[in-house]
Every structure is written in structure tokens, then in C-alpha cells.
N, C-alpha and C positions, 0 to 999 in steps of 0.2 A: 756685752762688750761693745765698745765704740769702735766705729773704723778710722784706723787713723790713713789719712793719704797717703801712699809711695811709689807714686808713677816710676819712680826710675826702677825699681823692684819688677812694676808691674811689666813693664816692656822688656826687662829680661827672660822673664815667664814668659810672655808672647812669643817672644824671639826662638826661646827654646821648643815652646810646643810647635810652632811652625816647620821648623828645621827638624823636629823627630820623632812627634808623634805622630802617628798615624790611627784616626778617626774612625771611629764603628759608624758605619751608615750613612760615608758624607761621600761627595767627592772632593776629596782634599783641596785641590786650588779653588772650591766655592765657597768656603767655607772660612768663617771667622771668630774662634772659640771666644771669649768671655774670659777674663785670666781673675778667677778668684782669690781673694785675700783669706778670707774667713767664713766664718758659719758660727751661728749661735740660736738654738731654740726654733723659732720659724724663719727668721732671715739668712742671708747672706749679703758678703759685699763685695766689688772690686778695687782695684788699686789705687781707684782715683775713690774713694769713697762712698761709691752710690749704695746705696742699702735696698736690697729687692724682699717684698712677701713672697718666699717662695711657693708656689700656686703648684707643683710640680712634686714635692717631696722628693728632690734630687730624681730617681727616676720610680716614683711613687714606692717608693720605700724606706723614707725616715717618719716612721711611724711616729715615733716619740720626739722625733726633730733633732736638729745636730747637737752632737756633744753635751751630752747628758751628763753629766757628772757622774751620776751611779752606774751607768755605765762606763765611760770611759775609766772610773776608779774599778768597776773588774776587770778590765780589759790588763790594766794596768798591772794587777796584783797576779795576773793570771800569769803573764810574761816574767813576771818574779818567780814564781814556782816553775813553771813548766810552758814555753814557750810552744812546746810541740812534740808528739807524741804519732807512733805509727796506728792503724785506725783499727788492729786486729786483738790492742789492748784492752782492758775497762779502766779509764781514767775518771775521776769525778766531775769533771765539769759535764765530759760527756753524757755518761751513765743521768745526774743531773737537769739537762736538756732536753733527753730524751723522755725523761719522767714526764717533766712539766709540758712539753708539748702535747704526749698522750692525753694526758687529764683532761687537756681542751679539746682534745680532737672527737669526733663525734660516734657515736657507737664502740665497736671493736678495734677501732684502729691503733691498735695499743701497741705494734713495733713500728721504730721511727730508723729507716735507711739516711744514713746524711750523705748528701752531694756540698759541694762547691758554691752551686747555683739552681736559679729554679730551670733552664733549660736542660742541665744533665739530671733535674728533678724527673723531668716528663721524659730521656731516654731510658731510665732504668722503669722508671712507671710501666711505658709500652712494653719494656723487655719483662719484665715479670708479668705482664699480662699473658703475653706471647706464650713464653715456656709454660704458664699454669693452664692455658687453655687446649694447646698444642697449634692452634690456629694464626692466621698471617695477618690476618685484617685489621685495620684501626680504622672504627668512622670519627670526622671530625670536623666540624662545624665552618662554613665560609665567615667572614668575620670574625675573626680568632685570631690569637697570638700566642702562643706556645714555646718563644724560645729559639735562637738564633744557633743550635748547633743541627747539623746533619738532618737527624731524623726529626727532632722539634719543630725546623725551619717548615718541613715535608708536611708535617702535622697542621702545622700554618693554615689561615683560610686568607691571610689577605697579601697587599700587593708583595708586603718584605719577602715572600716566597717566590717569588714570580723567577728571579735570576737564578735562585739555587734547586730548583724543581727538576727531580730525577724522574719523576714519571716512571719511578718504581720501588716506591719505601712501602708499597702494600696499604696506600692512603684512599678513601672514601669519604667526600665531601657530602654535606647534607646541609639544606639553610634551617637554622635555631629562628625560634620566634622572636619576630620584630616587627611590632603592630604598626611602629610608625613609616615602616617603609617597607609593608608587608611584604613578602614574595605567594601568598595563598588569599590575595583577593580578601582578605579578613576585616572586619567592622568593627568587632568588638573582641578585648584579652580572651573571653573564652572562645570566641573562633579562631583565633591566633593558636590559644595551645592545642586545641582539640586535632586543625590540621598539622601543624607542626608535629605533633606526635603519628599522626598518620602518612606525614610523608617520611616520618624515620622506619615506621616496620615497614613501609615498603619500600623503600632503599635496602631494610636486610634480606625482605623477599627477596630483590631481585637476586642482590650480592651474594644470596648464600648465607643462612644464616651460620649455618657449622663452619665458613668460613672467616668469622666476624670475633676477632678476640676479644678487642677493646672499643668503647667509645667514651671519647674522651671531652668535657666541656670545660671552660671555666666556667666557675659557678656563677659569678657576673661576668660576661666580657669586659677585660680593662682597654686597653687601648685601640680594641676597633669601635669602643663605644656608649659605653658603659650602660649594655641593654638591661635593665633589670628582669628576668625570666617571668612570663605572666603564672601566677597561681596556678598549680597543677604540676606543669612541664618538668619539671627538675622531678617530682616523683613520680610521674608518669613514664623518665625514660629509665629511673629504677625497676618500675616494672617492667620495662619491654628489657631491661638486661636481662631480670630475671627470667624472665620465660624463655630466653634463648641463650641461657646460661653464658652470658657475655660480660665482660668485667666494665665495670663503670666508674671510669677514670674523673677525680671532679681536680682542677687546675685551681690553688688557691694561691698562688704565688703574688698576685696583684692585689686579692680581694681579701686576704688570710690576716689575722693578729691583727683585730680591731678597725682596719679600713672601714669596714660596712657597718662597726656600731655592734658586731659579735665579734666573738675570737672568729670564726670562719664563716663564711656567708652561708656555707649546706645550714647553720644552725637558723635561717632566716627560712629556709624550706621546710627544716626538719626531718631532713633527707641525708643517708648514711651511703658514700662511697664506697666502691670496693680498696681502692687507692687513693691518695688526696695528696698533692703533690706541694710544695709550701718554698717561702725563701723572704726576700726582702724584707717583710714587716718581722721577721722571726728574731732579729735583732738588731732593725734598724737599718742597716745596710752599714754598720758600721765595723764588720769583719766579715766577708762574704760566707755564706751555708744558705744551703737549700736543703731539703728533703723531702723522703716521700712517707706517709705514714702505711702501713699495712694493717689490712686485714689479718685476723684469724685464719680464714681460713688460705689466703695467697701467703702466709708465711708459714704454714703446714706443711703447704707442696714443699718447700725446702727443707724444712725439718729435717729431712736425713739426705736429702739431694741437695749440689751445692749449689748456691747462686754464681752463676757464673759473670758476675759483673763488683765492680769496686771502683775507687780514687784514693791516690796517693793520699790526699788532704782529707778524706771524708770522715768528718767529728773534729774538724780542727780543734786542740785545746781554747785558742782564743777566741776564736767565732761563737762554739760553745758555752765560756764562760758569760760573753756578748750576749747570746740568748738568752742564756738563767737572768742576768741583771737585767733586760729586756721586758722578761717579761712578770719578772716582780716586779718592776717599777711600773708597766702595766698595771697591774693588780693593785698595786698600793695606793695607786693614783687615780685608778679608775679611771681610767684612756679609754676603754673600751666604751664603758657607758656616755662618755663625755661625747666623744665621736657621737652616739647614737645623740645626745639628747641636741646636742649642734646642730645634727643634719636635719631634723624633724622641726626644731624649733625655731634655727638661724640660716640654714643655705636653703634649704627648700624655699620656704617663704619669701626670703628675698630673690632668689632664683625666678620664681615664677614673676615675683612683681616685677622684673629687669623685662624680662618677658613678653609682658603685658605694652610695656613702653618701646620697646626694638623692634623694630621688625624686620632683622636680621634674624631672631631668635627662633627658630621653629619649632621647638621641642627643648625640653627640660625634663631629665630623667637622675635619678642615683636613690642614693640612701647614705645613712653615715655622714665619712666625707670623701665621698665619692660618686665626681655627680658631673653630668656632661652638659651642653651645650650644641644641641644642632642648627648651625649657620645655613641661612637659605637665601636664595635670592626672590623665592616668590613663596609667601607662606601656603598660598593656595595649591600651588603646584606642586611643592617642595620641592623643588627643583635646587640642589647644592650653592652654596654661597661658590661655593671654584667645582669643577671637575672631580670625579673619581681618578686617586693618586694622580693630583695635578702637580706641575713642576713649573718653574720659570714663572713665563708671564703671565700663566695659567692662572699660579697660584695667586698673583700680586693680592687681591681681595684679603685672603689668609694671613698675607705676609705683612701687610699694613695695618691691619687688628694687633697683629702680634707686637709687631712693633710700638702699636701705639699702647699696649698694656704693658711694654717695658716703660715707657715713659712716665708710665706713671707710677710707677714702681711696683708692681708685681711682675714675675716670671711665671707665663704662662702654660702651661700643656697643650699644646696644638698638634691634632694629626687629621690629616684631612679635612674636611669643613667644618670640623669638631674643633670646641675648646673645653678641657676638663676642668673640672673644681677639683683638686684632690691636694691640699692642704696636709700638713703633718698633723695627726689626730689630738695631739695635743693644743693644738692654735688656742688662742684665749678667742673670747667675743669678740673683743674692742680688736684686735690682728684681723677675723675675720670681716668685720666691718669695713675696716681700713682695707680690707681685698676688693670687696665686693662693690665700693665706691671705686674702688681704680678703673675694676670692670666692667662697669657702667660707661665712665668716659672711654674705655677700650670698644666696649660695643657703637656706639657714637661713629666711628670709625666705619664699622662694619655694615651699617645703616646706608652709609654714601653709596653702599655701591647693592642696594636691593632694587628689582626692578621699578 
């Protein structure tokens, strides 16, 4: 699709988001939304025309990229038959969705609970952990994101927690292995996992293990970083659940439905959650559902006891039908492999060689298309391109990279000294390349201001 220009359109849209929406995560008078026009495939535009690579996957969940025809045409036909349905029914799209997500989900995890979103993914996760254990505890990882409701937020290891911390959701932080900015003195990935895994049993020693229900990771951390876990650790903390019969929650909401080049990243470990919590790539983000998959044996315990938890919306008819065309056209198309064979073959390679030339760049890490970027000011030091959750004129460094990768046409993911690669897994070569030169001059930027 062309953008065609219509500033006078576009300034009523501004006018109105100004006057009455109200923004997740800003402070409204700093902030200056973006009034879009459109969306097709991997772009977007605005009102005056500009066409951006989105770098961002809206907020890394248009897997397949916007408006898909085969999707949008279920969406469509689904709203013809049955707009919506209460959630205690079996309706086909549903029943459906649920099928096909099983088949990809890893080991037993063959019943699929549907949420809304992946944040109420991970409160019903914790709460079936809870009730099947009898215990209060969840440990969970500092640098992590889990989710902007109540106990998700709590679950949290970084700063978005900071305002809403009750300092009583039964939460146990523990540092995940991160070799490049170790917290265990580590040299090399295997001393990374070896202590990583020894400072989590002894976090349950001290905590009590009888008192430890859940522990919960993403499988890759997505937005505190996109750490990929060294060899071992992801089946190493399946063992230590097992031995102290604790439920092992894996977060696939960010990493899940071809991001990382599998349907779910546990399939890059080969490692089987007790719970696996899921959303965005599930259909795109183009009719909001999340969910959690269960175990066998966490959906026992309910067998004849009820679960005490639900949503109005959960199995939406149309989110569900969203899913099913989601992830057949997945399938058809082989998105998943595609992603895989891109990151290996096209962002890695170029990543590092960006790399090699910047020396903003400290670190380059992902898989798939899903891959970060650590901004430094001293490669030697690693000392951060800005502050930890820096603001203001903190951040200026940050803010003028960002800016200048709008200029050049891509919409980038920025949080913290971090910039992601996470592209819609469909991108073609030539879209990536055209990213990854924006990037370039974007880094250029970011160089000015290394010690």
C-alpha cells in the first residue's frame, strides 16, 4: 500500500489523542505520540507520508507483520458467524486454537487456559502454581518483565516495578546468568551457568524450600535484554525444581510463535516447563489472547477441584480464530524457519560486523529475530552508553541514537542503553538490509558520544 499524505486528518488524530488518551508508561505532558496512518507487512506510516521499517514489531508482537490478509480474512469471517461467545462454552475457533497451540507446545503441556493478555498469562500461571503446591513463594529473576498487572508488575525484576512494589506479593529475586555483565565474577558461559545455578539453590536454602511454589523465567529475557541463557541453565533450574518439587514457570509471551526461529524458545534448550505462559506472537497482536499451557499433572490437581480463577473474554471467538489463521499461515509459510535461517545468516553477521566498526557497540547477542544491542561509553569498562533507568538529560545519548534511526527510517526498540533488532519474522532480506543500513547511520550517532 502507498501512503498517501493527509496532515489535515493527521492533526485531528493528534488533537484528539492529546485531549483523551491517556498513555501506559509516560508522563503525559512529555510525551509526543506519532499519529499513524497505516500498517502493511513490515512498515508503517504517518500522516504526512514518512514510511518507517518497523524495528519494534509494534510492541514485539506482529510476528507475521501487519495485516495479513489470511488473517485479517478470519478475523473477518469469524465476526460473520459468531462475534463472541461466553468462555464456559466449546466453540470451534476455540476448541481449534487450543489444539494447534498444544501440538507446538513442548512435552505435556496439552491443556491451554486463555487470558486476554500475556500479563494476566503469568497471574493465573503464579495462581495455579500456588493452589497445586500449597506454598506462597515465587522466585524470579532481576532483569525480567512479566507484565504490568499487580502481581506480574511484583514478579518484575527491573525498574517498571519500582512505583508499584508492594513489598508483599511473596516475590524472591535471584540474578539469571549474564556473562557480559556478570554478577558471579565469571570468565567463561560455563562459569556463568555453573554459579548461576548455585546461587539459585541457595536462595531456596535459605528461603525455605517447602516454602517456594514457583520459579518463574523468560525463556529469553525480551526487554531487559535479550540475554540468551548459557548451555545448561534453563535445564539445570528444571532440575533444581525437580528436587524440591517446585513448579517451573518458563514466560514465553515475547520469545514464543517463531521470534527465536522455533515455535518457543524452551524448544532451543530442550527443556519442558511445568507452565509456559504465551500471547503476542499467538496471533500477531491482531485481536488481543494470551495464555498459559498446563501440564498434566497441574491440570490434575483441578480435575475434580475447581480452579478458582477466569475472564470474561477468555477464548475470545475472534482472537481465537486470529490464532488458528496465525498460525497456519505460520506453517504454510514457514516464518518460523525463515526467522531462524535470517538471524543465523543475515542479523548476526551483520550485527557483529556494525560491531566491529562502532564503538558504541559493546555486545551483540540474540537468535532468530531477536537480537539486542549493548551501548557503552567505554568498551573496556562497559560502563553504559547513559545511566541505569536514566531520564531526562541522562538519557540525551539514548535519545539522539533514537532519533537519529527515526531519520532514517526505521522505528527502533530502545530501553535503557539497549537497542533491539526484533523485526516482524516475516521481514524479507532486502527490508532487512534496508534496516540494518539505517542502523549503521543510527549508530554513527551514538559513537559521538563514547568516551
Amino acid at each position: 500500500m502507498t501512503p498517501h499524505p493527509d496532515p489535515r486528518t493527521g492533526a485531528a488524530v493528534k488533537a484528539a489523542d492529546r485531549a483523551h488518551v491517556f498513555h501506559s508508561w509516560s508522563a503525559q505532558a512529555l510525551i509526543d505520540p506519532l499519529a499513524v496512518a497505516g500498517a502493511e507487512g513490515s512498515y508503517f506510516w504517518d500522516y504526512d507520508g514518512k514510511r518507517y521499517l518497523d524495528f519494534t514489531s509494534g510492541l514485539v508482537y506482529t510476528n507475521i507483520g501487519y495485516q495479513h490478509p489470511k488473517v485479517v480474512a478470519a478475523i473477518q469471517e469469524q465476526a460473520a458467524k459468531m462475534t463472541t461467545f461466553a468462555p464456559a462454552f466449546a466453540i470451534e475457533a476455540r476448541s481449534e486454537a487450543a489444539r494447534l497451540i498444544a501440538e507446538r507446545t513442548p512435552g505435556d503441556l496439552d491443556k491451554i487456559f486463555f487470558t486476554n493478555g500475556g500479563a494476566d498469562a503469568v497471574e493465573h500461571a503464579v495462581r495455579m502454581a500456588r493452589l497445586h503446591t500449597g506454598r506462597p513463594k515465587v522466585l524470579s529473576a532481576y532483569r525480567s518483565y512479566h507484565g504490568g498487572t499487580q502481581q506480574a508488575i511484583n514478579i518484575t525484576g527491573d525498574p517498571r516495578r519500582w512505583a508499584s512494589d508492594s513489598a508483599a506479593a511473596g516475590v524472591v529475586r535471584f540474578w539469571a546468568p549474564f556473562l557480559y555483565r556478570s554478577r558471579f565474577y565469571a570468565e567463561t558461559e560455563e562459569q556463568e551457568c555453573a554459579r548461576a545455578l548455585e546461587h539459585l539453590e541457595t536462595t531456596i536454602a535459605f528461603e525455605g524450600p517447602q516454602t517456594v511454589a514457583a520459579i518463574i523465567l523468560e525463556t529469553i529475557p525480551g526487554t531487559a535484554g535479550i540475554m540468551v541463557p548459557p548451555p545448561g541453565y534453563l535445564a539445570g533450574v528444571r532440575e533444581i525444581c525437580d528436587k524440591y518439587g517446585i513448579v517451573f514457570i518458563l514466560d514465553e509471551v515475547m520469545a514464543g510463535f517463531g521470534r527465536t526461529g522455533e515455535w518457543f524458545a524452551a524448544d532451543l534448550f530442550d527443556v519442558t516447563p511445568d507452565l509456559m505462559t504465551f500471547a503476542k506472537g499467538v496471533n500477531s497482536g491482531y485481536v488481543p489472547l494470551g495464555g498459559v499451557a498446563v501440564s498434566g499433572a497441574i491440570a490434575e490437581t483441578f480435575a475434580e477441584r475447581p480452579y478458582p480463577g477466569g475472564l470474561t473474554y477468555s477464548g475470545h471467538p475472534l482472537a481465537c480464530a486470529a490464532a488458528v489463521a496465525t498460525i497456519e499461515v505460520m506453517a504454510e509459510e514457514g516464518i518460523v524457519e525463515h526467522a531462524a535461517r535470517l538471524g543465523a545468516d543475515v542479523v548476526g553477521p551483520a550485527l557483529r560486523e556494525l560491531a566491529e566498526r562502532h564503538p558504541s557497540v559493546g555486545e551483540v547477542r540474540g537468535v532468530g529475530m531477536f537480537w539486542a544491542l549493548d551501548l557503552v561509553k567505554d568498551r573496556e569498562t562497559r560502563e553504559p552508553l547513559v545511566p541505569y533507568n536514566a531520564a531526562g538529560e541522562a538519557n540525551a545519548p539514548m535519545a539522539a541514537f533514537g532519533a537519529a534511526a527515526k531519520a532514517h527510517g526505521i522505528w527502533p526498540f530502545i530501553n535503557m542503553n539497549r537497542t533491539h533488532v526484533v523485526p516482524p519474522c516475516n521481514v524479507t532480506e532486502a527490508e532487512l538490509k534496508e534496516g540494518l543500513a539505517a542502523l549503521d547511520a543510527a549508530l554513527a550517532v551514538a559513537d559521538e558520544y563514547v568516551a
